[in-house]
N, C-alpha and C positions, 0 to 999 in steps of 0.2 A: 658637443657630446664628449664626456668624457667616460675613460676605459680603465676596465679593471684585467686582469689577468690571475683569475682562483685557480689554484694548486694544489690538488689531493696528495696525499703522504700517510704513510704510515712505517717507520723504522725506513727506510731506503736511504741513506742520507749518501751512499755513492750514486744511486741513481738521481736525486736531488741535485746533486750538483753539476749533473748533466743539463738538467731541465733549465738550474737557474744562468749557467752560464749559457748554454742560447739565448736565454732571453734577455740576457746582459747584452745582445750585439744586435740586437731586432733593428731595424732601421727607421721604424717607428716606436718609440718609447710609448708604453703606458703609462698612465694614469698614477698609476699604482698597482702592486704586486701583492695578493692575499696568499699568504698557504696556510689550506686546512688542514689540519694535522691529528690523524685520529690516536692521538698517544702515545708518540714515540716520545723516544729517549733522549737523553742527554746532547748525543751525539747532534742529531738532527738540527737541534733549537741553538747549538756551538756552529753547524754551517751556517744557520738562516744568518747567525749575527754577525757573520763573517762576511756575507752576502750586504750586509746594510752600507757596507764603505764602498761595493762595487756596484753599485746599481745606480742610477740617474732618476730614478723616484723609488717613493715610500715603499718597503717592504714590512707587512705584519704579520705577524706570525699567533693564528687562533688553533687554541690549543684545549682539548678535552684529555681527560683522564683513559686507561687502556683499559677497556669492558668489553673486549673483545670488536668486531669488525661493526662502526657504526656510523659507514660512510654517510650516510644521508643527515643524520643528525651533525657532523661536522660542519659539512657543507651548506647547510643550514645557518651554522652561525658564520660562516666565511661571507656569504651573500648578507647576513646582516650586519656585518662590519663592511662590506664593501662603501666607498663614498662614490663610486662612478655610474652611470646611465646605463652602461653597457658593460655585460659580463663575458670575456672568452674565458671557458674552463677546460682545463688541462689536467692528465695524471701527470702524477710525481715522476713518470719514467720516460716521459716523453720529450724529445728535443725537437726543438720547433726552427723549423727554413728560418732564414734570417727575416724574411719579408714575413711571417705568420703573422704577425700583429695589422701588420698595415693592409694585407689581405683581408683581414677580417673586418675591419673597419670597412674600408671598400665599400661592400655590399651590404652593412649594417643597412635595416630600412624597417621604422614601424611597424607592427602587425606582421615580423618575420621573426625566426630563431633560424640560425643555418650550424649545420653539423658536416665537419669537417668530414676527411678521411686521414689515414696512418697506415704508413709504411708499419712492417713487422722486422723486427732484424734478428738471426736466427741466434740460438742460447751462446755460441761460440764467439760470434762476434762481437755479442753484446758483451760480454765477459772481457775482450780485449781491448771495445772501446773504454768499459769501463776504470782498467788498468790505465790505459793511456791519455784519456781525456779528449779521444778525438770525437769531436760531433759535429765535423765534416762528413753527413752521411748523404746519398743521394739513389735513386735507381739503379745505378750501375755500380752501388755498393757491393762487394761480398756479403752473401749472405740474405741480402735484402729479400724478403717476403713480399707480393704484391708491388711490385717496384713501378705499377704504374702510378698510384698513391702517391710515387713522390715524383713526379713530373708537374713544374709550374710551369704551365700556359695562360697567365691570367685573363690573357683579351678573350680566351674560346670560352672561359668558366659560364658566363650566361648563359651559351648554347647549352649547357649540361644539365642546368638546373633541373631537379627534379623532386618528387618525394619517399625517400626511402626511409628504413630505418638508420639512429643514429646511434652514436657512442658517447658518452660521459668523455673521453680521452680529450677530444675535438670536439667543443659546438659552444656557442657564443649565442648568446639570449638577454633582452634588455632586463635590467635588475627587476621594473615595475613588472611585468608582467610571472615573474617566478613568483614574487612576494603574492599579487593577486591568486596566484592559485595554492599560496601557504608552502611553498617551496617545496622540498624533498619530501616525502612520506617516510617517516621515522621508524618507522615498522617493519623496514625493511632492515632487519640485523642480518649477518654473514654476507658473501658475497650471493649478488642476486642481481634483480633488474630493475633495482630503482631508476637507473639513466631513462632505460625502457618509459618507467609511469610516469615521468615526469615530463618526457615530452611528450606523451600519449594524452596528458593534462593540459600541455599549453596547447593542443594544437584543440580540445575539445573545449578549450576556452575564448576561440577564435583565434589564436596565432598560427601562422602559416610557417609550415614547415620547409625549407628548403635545403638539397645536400650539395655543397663544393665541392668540384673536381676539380684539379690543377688551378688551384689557389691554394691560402693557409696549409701549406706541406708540413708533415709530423711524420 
């Protein structure tokens, strides 16, 4: 099985380089690194390249024109450049436990999609990681929102299994079964709840939903 890690963005390129440098230390390497990128600037596409000498695989960087917010049509093309079996997809703003990758792997299992959970770090804090570059964050963060979200227990995560709703930020789905149900629904312009219909699709397509607790920490 091999593994992708798609990456939503749009103009964030300080919060980018949060995302990428977690995922520069993960303890399991991907496959390969997509960011979708719904039209940022300049700045952005100067990190990603800067990004290509520190990473340990492929980074590409898929890029659409600025027509306003049209996340699902990105994402769309990130999944159809992905070469791996298996997708975790991530926002731009999220810094992932060292272990997220190899969490998610873990429990990869046919005829599953599983959707993380994520910590929230409050606007102050965020603001100072972002100044300092620290993404050393944990439950007993300052600041920290939900701070049981980021407790890794991976041996109990089974007992937790369940089915709730999920999030775009967090959730990992094998590439075949997005492409079978035609991926994102395009129709979904501004912010809205594509994440929402598109799992509400795999799971009506027979994919079983499952949510992680204290595994893949965000």
């Amino acid at each position: 099985m091999t593994t992708a890690i798609l990456v939503s963005t749009y103009n964030s390129p300080k919060y980018l380089n949060l995302c990428l440098k977690a995922l520069a230390r993960q303890t399991k390497t991907p496959d390969e690194i997509v960011i979708a990128d719904d039209g940022s600037g300049a700045s952005t596409r100067q990190l990603i390249n800067e990004y290509r000498d520190k990473l340990s695989c492929p980074l590409l960087h898929v890029w659409h024109p600025d027509k306003g917010f049209r996340k699902s049509a990105i994402l769309n093309k990130g999944i159809a450049k992905c070469n791996s079996d298996y997708i975790i997809q991530i926002d731009g703003d999220i810094v992932t436990e060292k272990h997220f990758v190899a969490d998610h792997i873990r429990y990869a299992r046919e005829g599953f999609f599983y959707a993380g959970s994520r910590g929230l770090l409050s606007e102050k804090e965020a603001l100072k990681c972002l100044d300092s570059g620290n993404i050393d964050l944990g439950c007993f963060t300052k600041g920290m929102q939900h701070p049981f979200n980021m407790v890794r227990l991976p041996w109990l995560s089974p007992l937790l299994f369940r089915e709730r709703n999920s999030r775009g930020c967090n959730i990992a789905y094998w590439r075949k079964d997005a492409i079978a149900i035609n991926g994102y629904d395009e129709r979904f312009e501004g912010v809205g709840a594509e994440d929402t219909d598109f799992d509400e699709r795999l799971e009506r397509s027979g994919v079983k939903r499952r949510h992680l607790k204290l595994s893949a920490v965000a």
